[in-house]
Backbone as JSON, one array per atom type, in Angstrom:
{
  "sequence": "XXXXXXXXXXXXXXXXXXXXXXXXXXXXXXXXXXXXXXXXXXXXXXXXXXXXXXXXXXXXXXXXXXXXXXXXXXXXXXXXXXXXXXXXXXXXXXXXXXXXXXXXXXXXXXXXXXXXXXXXXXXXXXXXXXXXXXXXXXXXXXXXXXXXXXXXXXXXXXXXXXXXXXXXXXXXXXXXXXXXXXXXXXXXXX",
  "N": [[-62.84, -136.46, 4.06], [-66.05, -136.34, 4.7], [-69.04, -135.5, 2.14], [-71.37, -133.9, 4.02], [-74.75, -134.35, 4.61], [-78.18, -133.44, 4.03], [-79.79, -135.2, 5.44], [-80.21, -138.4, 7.24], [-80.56, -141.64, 7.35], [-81.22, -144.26, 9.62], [-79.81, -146.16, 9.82], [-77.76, -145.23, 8.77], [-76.69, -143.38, 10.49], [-75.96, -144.74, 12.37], [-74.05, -146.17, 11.75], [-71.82, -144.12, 11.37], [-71.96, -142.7, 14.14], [-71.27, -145.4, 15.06], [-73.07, -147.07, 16.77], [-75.57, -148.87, 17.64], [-78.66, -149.52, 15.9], [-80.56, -149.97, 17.28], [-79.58, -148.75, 19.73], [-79.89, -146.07, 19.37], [-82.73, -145.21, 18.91], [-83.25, -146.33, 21.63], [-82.4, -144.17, 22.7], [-83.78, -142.07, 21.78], [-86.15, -142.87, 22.88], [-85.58, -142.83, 25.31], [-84.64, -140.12, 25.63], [-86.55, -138.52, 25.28], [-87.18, -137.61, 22.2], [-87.87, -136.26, 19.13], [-88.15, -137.7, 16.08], [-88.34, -137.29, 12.95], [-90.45, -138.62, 10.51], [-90.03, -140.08, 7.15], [-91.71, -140.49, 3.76], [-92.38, -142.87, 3.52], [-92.88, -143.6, 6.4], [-90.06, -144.34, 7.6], [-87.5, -143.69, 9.92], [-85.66, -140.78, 9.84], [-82.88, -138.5, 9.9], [-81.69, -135.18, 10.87], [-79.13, -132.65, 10.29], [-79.1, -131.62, 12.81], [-80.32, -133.09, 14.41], [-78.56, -135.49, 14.56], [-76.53, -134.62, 15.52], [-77.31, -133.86, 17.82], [-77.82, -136.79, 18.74], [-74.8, -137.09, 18.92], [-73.96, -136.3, 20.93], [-75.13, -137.22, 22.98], [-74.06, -139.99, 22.91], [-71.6, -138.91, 23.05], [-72.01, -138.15, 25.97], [-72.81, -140.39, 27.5], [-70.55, -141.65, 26.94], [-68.87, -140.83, 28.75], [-69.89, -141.42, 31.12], [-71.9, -140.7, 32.64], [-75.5, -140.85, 33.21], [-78.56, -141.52, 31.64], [-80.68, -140.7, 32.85], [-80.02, -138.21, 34.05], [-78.66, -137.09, 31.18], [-81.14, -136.53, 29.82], [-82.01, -134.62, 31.23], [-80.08, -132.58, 30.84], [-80.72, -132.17, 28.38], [-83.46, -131.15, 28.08], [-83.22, -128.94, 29.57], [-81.62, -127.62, 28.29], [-82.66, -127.11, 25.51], [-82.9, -125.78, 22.99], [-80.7, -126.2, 20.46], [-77.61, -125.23, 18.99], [-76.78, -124.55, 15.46], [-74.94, -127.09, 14.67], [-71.92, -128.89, 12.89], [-71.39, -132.37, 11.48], [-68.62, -134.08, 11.33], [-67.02, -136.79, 9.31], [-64.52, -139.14, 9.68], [-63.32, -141.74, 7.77], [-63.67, -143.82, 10.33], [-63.64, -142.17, 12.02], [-65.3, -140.06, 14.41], [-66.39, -136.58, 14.32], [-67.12, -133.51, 16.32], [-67.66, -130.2, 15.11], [-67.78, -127.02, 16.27], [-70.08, -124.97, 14.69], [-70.33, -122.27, 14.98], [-69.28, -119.35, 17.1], [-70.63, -118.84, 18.55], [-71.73, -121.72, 19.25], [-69.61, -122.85, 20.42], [-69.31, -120.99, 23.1], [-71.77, -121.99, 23.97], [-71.99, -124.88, 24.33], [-69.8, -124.03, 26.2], [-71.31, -123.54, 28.37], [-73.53, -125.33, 28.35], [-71.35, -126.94, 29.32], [-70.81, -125.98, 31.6], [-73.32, -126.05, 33.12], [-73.51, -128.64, 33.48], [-70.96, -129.69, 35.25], [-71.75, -127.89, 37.38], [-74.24, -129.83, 38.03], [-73.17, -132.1, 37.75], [-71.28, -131.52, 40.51], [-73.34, -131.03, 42.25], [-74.47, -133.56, 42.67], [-72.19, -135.29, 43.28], [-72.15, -133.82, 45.44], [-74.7, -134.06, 47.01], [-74.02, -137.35, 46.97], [-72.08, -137.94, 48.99], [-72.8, -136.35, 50.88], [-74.81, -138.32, 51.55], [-73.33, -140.65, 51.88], [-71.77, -140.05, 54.11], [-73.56, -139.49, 56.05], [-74.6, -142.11, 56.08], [-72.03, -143.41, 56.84], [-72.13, -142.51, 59.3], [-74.07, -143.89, 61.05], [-73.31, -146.6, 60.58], [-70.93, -145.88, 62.08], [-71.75, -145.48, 64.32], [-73.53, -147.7, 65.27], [-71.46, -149.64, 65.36], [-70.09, -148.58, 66.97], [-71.89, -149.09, 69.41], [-71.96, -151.71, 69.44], [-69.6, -152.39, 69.96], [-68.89, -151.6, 72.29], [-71.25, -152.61, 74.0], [-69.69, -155.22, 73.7], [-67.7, -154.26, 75.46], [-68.34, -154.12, 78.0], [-69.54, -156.8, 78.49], [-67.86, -158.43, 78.09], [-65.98, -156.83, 80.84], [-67.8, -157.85, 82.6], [-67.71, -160.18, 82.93], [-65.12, -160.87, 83.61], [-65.45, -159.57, 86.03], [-66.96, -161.27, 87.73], [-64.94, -163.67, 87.3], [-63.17, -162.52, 88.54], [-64.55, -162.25, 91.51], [-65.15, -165.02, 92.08], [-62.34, -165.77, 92.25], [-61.6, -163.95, 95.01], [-63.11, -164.93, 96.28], [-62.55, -167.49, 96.76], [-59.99, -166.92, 97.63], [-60.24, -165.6, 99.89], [-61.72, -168.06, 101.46], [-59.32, -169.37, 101.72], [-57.94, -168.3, 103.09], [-59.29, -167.71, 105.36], [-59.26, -170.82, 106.36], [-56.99, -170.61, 107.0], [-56.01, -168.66, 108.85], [-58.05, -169.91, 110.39], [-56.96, -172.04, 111.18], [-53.91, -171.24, 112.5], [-55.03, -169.94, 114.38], [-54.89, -170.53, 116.9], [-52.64, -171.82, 117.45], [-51.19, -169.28, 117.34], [-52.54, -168.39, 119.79], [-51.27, -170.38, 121.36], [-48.83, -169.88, 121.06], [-48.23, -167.05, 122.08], [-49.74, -167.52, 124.55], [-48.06, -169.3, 126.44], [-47.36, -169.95, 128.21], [-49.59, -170.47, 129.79], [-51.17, -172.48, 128.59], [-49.17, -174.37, 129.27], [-49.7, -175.22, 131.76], [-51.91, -176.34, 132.19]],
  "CA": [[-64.06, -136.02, 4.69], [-67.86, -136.86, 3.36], [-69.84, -134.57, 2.18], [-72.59, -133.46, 4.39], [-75.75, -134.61, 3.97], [-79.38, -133.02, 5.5], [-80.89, -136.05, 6.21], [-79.4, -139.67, 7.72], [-81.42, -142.92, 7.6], [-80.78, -144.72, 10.9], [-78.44, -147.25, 9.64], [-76.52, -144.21, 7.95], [-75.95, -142.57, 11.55], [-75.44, -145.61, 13.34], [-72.34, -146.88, 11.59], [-71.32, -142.89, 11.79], [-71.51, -142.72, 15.22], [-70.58, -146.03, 15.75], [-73.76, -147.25, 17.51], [-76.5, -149.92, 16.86], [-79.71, -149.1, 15.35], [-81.2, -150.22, 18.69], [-78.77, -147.71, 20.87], [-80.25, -144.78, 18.52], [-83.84, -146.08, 18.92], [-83.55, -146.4, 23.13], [-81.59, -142.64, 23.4], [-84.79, -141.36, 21.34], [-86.97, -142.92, 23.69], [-85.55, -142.08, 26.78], [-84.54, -138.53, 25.58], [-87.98, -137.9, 24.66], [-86.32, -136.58, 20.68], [-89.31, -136.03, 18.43], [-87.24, -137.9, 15.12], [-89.47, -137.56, 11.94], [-90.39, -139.92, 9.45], [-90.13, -140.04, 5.7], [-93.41, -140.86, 3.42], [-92.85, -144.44, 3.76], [-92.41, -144.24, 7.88], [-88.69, -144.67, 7.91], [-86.72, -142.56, 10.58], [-84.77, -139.4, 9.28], [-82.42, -137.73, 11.51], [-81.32, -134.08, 10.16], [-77.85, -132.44, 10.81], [-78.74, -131.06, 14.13], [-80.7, -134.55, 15.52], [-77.39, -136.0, 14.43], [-75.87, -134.05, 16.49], [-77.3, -134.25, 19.38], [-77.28, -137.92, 19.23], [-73.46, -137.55, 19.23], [-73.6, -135.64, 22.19], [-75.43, -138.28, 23.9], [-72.96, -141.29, 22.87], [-70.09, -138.39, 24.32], [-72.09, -138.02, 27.34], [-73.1, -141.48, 27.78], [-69.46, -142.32, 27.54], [-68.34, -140.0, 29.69], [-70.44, -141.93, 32.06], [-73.32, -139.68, 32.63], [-76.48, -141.72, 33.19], [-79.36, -141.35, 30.7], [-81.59, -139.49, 33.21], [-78.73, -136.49, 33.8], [-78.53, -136.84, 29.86], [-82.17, -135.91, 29.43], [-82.1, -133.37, 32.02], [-78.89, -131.88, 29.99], [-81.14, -131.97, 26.74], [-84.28, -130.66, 28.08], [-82.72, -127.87, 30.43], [-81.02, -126.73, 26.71], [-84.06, -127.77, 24.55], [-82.28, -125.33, 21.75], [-79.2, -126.55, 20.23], [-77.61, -124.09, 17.96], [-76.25, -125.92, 14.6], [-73.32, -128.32, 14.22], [-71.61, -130.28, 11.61], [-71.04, -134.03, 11.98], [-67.52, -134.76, 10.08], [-67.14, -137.91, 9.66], [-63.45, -139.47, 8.5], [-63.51, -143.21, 7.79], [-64.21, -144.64, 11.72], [-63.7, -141.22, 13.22], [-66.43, -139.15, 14.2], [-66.0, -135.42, 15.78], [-68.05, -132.31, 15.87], [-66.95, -129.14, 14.78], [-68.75, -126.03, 15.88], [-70.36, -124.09, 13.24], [-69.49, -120.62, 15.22], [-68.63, -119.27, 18.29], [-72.07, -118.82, 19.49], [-71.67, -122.91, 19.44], [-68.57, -122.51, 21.57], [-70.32, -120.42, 24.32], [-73.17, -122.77, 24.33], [-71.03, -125.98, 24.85], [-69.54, -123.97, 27.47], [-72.59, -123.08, 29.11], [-73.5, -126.86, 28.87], [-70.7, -128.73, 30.25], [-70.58, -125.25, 32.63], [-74.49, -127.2, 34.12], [-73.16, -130.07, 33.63], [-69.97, -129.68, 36.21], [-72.53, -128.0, 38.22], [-75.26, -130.56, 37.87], [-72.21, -133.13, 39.05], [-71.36, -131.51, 42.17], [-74.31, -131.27, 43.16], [-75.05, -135.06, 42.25], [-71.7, -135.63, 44.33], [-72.27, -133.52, 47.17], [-75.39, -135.24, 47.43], [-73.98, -138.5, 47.41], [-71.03, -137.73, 49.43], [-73.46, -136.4, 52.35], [-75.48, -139.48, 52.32], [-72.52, -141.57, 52.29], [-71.38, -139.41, 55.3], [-74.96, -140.37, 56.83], [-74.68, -143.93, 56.19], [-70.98, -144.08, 57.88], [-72.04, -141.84, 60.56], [-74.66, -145.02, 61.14], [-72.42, -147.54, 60.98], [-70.44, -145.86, 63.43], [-72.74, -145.61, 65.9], [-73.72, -148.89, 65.48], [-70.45, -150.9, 65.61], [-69.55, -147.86, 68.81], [-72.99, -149.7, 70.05], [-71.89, -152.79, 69.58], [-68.39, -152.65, 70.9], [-69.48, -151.07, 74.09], [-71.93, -153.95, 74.65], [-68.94, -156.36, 74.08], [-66.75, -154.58, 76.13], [-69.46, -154.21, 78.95], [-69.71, -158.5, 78.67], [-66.15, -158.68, 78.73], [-65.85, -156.75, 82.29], [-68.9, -158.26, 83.43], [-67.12, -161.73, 82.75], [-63.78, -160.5, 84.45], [-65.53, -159.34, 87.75], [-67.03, -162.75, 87.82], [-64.34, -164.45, 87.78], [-62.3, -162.04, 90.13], [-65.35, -162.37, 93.04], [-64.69, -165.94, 92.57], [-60.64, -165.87, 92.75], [-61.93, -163.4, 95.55], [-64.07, -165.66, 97.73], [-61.33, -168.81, 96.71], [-59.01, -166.27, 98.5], [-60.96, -165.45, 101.2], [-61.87, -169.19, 102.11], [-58.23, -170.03, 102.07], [-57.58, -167.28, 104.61], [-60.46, -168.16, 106.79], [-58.77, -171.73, 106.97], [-55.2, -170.86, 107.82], [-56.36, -168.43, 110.52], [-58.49, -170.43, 112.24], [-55.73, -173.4, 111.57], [-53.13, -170.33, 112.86], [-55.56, -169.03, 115.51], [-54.53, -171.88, 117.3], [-51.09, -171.99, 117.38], [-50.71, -168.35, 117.69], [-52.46, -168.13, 121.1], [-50.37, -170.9, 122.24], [-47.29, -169.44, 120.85], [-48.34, -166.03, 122.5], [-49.62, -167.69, 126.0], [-47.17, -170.75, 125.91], [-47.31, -170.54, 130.01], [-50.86, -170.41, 130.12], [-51.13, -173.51, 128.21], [-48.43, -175.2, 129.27], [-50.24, -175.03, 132.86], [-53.02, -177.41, 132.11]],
  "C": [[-65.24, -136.28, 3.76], [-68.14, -135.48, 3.28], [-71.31, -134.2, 3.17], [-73.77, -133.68, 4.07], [-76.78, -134.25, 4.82], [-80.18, -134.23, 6.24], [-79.97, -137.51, 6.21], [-80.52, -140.64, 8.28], [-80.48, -143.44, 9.29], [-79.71, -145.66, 10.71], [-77.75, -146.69, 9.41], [-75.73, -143.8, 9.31], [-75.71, -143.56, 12.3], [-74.09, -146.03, 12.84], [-71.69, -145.51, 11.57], [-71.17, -142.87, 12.96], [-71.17, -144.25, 15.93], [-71.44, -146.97, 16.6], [-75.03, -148.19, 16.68], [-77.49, -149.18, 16.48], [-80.96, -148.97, 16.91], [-80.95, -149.13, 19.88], [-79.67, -146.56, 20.17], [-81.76, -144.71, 18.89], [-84.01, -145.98, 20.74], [-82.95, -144.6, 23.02], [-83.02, -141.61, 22.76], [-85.87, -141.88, 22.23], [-86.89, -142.36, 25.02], [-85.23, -140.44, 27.23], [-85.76, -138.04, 25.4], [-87.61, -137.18, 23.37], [-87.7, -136.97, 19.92], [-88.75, -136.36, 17.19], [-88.71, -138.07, 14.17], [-89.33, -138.27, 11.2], [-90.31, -139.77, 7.86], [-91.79, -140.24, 5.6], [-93.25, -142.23, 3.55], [-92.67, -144.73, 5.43], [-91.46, -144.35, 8.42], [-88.5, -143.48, 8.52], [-86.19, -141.67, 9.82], [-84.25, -138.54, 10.18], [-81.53, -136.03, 10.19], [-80.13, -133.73, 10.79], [-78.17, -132.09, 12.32], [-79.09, -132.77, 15.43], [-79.45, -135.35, 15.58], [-76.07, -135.85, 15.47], [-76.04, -133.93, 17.7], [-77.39, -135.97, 20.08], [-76.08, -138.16, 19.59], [-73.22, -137.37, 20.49], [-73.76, -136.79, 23.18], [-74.81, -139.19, 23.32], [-71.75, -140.47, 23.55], [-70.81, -138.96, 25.59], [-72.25, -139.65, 28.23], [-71.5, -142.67, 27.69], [-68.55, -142.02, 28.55], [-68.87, -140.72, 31.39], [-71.54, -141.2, 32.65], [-74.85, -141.31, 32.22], [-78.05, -140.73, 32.71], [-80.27, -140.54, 31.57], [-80.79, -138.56, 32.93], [-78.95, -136.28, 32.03], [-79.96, -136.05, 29.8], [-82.76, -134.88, 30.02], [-81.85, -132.64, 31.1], [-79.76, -131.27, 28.94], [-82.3, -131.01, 26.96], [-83.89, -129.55, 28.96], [-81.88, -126.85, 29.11], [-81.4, -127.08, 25.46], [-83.48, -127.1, 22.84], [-81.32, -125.52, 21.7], [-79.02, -125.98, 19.41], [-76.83, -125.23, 16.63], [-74.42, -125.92, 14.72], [-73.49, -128.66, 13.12], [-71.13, -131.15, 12.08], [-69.74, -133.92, 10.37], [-67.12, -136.14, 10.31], [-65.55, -138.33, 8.61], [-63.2, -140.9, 8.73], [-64.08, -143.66, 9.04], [-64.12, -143.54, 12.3], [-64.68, -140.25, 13.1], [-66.23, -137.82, 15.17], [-67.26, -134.39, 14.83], [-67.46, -131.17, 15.98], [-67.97, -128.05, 15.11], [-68.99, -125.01, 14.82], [-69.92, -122.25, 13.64], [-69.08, -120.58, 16.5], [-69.39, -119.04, 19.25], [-72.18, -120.69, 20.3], [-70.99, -123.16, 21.17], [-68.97, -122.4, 22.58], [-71.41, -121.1, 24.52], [-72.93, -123.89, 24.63], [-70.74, -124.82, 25.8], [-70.32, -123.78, 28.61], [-73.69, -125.09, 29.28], [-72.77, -127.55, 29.75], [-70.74, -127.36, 31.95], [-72.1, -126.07, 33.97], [-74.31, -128.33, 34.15], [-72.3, -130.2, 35.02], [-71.47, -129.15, 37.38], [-73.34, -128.98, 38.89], [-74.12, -131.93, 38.44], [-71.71, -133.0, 39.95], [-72.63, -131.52, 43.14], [-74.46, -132.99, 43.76], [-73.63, -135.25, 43.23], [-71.88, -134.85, 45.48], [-73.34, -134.21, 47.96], [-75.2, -136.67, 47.96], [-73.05, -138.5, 48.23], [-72.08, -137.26, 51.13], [-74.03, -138.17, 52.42], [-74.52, -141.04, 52.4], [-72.09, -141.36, 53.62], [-72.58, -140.03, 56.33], [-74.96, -141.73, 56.76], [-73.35, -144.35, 56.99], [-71.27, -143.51, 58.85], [-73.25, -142.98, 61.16], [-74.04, -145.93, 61.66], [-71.38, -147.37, 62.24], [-70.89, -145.87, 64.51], [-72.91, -147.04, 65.99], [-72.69, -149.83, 66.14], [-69.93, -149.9, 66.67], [-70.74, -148.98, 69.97], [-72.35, -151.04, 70.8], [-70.56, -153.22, 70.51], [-68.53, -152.18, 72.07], [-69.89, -152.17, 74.7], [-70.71, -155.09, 74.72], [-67.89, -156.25, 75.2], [-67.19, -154.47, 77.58], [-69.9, -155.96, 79.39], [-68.34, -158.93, 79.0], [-65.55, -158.12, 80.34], [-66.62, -157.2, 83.19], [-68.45, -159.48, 84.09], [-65.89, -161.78, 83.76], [-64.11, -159.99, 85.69], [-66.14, -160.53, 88.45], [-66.22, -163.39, 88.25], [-63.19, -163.64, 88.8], [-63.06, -162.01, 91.13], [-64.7, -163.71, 93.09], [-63.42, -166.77, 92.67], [-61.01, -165.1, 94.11], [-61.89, -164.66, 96.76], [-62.83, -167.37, 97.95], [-59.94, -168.06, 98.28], [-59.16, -166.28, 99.79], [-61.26, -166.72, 102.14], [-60.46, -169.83, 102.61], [-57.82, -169.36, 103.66], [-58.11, -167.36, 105.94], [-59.76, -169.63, 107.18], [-57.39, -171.67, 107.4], [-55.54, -169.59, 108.65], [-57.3, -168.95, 111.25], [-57.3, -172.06, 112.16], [-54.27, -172.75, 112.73], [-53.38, -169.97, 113.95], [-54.85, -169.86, 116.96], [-53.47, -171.48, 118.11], [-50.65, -170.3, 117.86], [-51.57, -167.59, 119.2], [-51.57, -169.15, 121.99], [-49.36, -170.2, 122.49], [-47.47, -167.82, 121.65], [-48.53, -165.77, 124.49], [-48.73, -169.28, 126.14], [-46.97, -170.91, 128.01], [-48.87, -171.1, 130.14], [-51.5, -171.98, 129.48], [-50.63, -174.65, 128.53], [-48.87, -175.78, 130.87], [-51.41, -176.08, 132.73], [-51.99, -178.82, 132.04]]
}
């Protein structure tokens, strides 16, 4: 284990946590983190900024997107102190008491919150977007199957009227024949 140190140049905490100089640099911009400078200008991150950068490389691997993160940070603007232990490539945080404890739990406790919401949200408006689509493609298959019987009474008028013409020519070809065959004197008389 290192020894502890109060203050961490940016290159110091980037190969600690593992992260470019650049990653450290965007999570302070988009967190809004207020990181102070030495007398010559150079960054300086103190045990607790250290610490909450780790948080954000957890949360940000956890998959948590950098707004939610800066919600997270500014919805629990006080962070109580940590230590960063650091053992060759591995980096963990240890809480300093049990007040810590309870305050991580009271984080990830808005956090879980803060992601059902974020899915119930998206989970309705997915619900709204298939309840869309269904209507639509109910729309649509209606109309096809409304072209499809339209098409099929079509062509049954004109099997219909085919029918009908045949019938009209074998009774009057029939009509014929079946008054002979009915008056066969009356005919046979001429």
């Amino acid at each position: 284990m290192e020894i502890l140190k109060e203050r961490y140049s940016i290159t110091e905490l980037s190969k600690i946590l593992q992260l470019t100089d650049h990653a450290l640099r965007f999570y302070e911009k988009e967190c809004e983190l207020i990181i102070p400078k030495d007398e010559r200008g150079r960054r300086y991150y103190t045990t607790d900024l250290a610490n909450i950068m780790y948080k954000i490389k957890v949360m940000r691997s956890e998959g948590l997107e950098i707004k939610a993160i800066r919600k997270i940070l500014h919805e629990n603007c006080v962070f109580s102190q940590t230590a960063v232990i650091a053992e060759s490539t591995d980096t963990a945080i240890v809480p300093a008491a049990t007040n810590d404890y309870e305050a991580m739990q009271v984080i990830f406790s808005k956090l879980g919150k803060e992601l059902t919401k974020e899915i119930s949200y998206e989970l309705d408006n997915t619900r709204e977007h298939l309840i869309g689509e269904i209507s639509k493609t109910k729309l649509e298959l209606g109309a096809c199957v409304e072209n499809s019987v339209r098409k099929l009474e079509n062509k049954m008028d004109k099997h219909y009227d085919q029918i009908d013409k045949a019938l009209s020519k074998w009774r009057e070809k029939n009509s014929k024949n079946l008054v002979k065959k009915l008056f066969p004197k009356i005919f046979k008389m001429k």
